[in-house]
BAFI-3210 file (N, C-alpha, C; in Angstrom, 3 decimals, decimal comma, padded with zeros to 6 digits):
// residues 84
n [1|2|3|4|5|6|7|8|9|10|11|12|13|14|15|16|17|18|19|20|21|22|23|24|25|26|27|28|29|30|31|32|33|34|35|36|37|38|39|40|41|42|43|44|45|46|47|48|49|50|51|52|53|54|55|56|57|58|59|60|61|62|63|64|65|66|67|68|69|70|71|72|73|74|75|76|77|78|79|80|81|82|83|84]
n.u [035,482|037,537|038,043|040,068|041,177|043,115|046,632|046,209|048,715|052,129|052,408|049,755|048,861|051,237|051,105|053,050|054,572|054,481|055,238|057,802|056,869|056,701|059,250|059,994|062,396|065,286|064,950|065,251|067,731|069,666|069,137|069,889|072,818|073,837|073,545|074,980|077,647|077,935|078,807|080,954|083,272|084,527|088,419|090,820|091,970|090,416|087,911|089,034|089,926|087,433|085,728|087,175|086,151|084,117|084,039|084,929|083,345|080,907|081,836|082,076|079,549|078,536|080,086|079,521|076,543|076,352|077,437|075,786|073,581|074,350|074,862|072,087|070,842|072,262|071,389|068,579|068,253|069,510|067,457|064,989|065,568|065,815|063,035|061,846]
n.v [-010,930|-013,534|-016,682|-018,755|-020,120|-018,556|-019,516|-021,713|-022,642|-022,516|-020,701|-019,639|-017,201|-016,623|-018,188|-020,694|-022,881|-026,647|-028,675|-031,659|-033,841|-037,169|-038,793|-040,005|-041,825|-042,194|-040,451|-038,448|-038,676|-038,992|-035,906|-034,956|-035,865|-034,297|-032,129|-031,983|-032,059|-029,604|-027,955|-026,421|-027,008|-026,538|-026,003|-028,064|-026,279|-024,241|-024,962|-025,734|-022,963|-021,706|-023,212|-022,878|-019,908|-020,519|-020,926|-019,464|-017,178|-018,564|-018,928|-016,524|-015,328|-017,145|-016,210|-013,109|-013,439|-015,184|-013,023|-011,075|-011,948|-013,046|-010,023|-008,900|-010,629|-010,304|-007,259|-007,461|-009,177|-007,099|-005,217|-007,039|-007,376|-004,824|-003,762|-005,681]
n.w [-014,223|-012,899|-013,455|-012,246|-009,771|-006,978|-006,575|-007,014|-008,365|-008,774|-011,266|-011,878|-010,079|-008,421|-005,794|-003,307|-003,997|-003,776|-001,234|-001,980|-001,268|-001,394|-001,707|000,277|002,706|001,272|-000,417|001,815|002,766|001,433|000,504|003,075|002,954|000,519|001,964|004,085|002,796|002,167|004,593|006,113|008,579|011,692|012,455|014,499|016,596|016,146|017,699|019,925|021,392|020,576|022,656|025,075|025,017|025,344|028,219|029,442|029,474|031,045|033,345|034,360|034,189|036,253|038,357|038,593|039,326|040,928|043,145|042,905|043,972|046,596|047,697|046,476|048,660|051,710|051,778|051,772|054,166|056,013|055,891|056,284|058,463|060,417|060,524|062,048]
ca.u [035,974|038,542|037,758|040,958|041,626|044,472|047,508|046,313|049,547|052,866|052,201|048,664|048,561|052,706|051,001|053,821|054,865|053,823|056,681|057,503|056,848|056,821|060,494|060,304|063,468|066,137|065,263|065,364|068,457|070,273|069,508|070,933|074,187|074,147|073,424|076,198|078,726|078,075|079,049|082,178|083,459|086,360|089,562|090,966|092,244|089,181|086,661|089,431|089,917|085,540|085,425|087,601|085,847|082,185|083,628|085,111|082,103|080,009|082,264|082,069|078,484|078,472|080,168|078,596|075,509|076,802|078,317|074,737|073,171|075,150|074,533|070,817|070,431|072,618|070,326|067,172|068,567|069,468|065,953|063,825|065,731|065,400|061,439|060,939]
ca.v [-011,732|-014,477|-017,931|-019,582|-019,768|-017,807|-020,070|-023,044|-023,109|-021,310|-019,753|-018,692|-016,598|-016,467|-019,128|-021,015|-024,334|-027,496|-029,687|-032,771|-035,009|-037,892|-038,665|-041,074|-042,209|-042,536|-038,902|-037,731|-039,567|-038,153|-034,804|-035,075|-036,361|-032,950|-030,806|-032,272|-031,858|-028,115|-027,589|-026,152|-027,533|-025,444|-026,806|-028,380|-024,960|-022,922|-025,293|-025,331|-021,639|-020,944|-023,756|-021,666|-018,681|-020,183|-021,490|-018,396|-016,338|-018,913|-018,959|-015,044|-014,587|-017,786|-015,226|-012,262|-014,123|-015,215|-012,108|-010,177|-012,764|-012,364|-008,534|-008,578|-011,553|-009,239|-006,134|-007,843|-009,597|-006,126|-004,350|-007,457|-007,330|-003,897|-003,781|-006,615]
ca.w [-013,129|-013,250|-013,095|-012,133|-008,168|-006,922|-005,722|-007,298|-009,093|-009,084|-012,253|-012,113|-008,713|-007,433|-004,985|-003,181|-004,304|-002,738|-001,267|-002,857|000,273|-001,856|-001,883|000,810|003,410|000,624|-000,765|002,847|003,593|000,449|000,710|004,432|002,689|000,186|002,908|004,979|002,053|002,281|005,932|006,809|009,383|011,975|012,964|015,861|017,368|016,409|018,448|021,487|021,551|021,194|023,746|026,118|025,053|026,408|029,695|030,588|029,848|031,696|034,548|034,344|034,472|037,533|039,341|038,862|039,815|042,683|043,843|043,205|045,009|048,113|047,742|047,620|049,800|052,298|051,770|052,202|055,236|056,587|055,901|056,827|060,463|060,694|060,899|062,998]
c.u [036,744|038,478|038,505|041,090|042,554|045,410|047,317|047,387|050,612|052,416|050,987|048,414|050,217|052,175|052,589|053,632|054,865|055,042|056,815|057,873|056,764|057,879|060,913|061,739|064,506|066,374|065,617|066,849|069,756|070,311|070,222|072,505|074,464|074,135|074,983|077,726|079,210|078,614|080,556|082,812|084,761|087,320|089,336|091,087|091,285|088,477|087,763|089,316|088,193|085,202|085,897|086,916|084,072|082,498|083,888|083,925|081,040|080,455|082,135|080,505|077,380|079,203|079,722|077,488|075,178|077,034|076,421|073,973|072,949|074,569|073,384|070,423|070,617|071,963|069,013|067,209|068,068|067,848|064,976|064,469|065,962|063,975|060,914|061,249]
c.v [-012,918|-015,727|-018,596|-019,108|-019,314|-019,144|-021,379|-023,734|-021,913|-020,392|-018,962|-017,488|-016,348|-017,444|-019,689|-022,516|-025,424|-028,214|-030,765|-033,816|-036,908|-038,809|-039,822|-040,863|-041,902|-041,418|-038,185|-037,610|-038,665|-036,688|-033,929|-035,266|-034,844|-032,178|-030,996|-032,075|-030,282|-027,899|-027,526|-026,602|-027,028|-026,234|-027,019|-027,317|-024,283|-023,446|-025,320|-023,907|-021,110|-022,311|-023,085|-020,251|-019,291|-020,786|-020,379|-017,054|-017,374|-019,098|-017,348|-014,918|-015,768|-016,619|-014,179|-012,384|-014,394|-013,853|-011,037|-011,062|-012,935|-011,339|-008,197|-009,336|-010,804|-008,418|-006,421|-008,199|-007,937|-005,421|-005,079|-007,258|-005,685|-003,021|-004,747|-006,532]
c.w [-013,662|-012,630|-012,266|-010,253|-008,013|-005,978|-005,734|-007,988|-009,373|-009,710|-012,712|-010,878|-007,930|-006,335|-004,695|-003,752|-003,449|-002,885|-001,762|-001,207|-000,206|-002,405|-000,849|001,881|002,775|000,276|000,649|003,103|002,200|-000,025|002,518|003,842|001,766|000,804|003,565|004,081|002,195|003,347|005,552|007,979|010,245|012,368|014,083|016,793|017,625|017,291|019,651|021,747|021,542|022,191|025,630|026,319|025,936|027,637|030,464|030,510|030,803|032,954|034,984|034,625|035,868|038,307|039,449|039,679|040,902|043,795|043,976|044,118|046,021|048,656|048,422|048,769|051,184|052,888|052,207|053,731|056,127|056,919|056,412|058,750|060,791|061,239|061,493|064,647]
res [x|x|x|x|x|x|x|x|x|x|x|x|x|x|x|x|x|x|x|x|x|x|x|x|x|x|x|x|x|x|x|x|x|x|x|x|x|x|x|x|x|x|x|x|x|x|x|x|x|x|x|x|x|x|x|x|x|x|x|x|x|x|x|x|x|x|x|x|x|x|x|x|x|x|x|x|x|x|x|x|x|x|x|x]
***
């Protein structure tokens, strides 16, 4: 049998590694600033053109919405004044 606990330490067990939470505001605050270097960021055109693209799907599935709406509202109408 094997003394050593499992996962008390990367290397004895593949255990995961404990975060380094000890880094404080300044480490927080500076790996916010490397992260943010990485980002891509899209042009002026690309965010108008996918801004157009989510109003007209959200104006697209306001009408649908609407339009089924109507429909069953309609249908129900019909069938509840039919049995009364």
């Amino acid at each position: 049998m094997s003394t050593t606990t499992q996962g008390s330490s990367p290397e004895a067990g593949g255990g995961l590694p404990l975060p380094k939470s000890k880094r404080g505001l300044k480490g927080f605050y500076n790996e916010v600033v490397r992260e943010m270097k990485k980002v891509t960021w899209p042009t002026r055109s690309e965010t108008n053109r996918l801004t157009g693209v989510v109003l007209a799907v959200t104006i697209l599935c306001v009408t649908v919405l609407t339009v089924l709406g109507l429909l069953f509202g309609t249908i129900i109408d019909l069938l509840t004044k039919g049995t009364v």
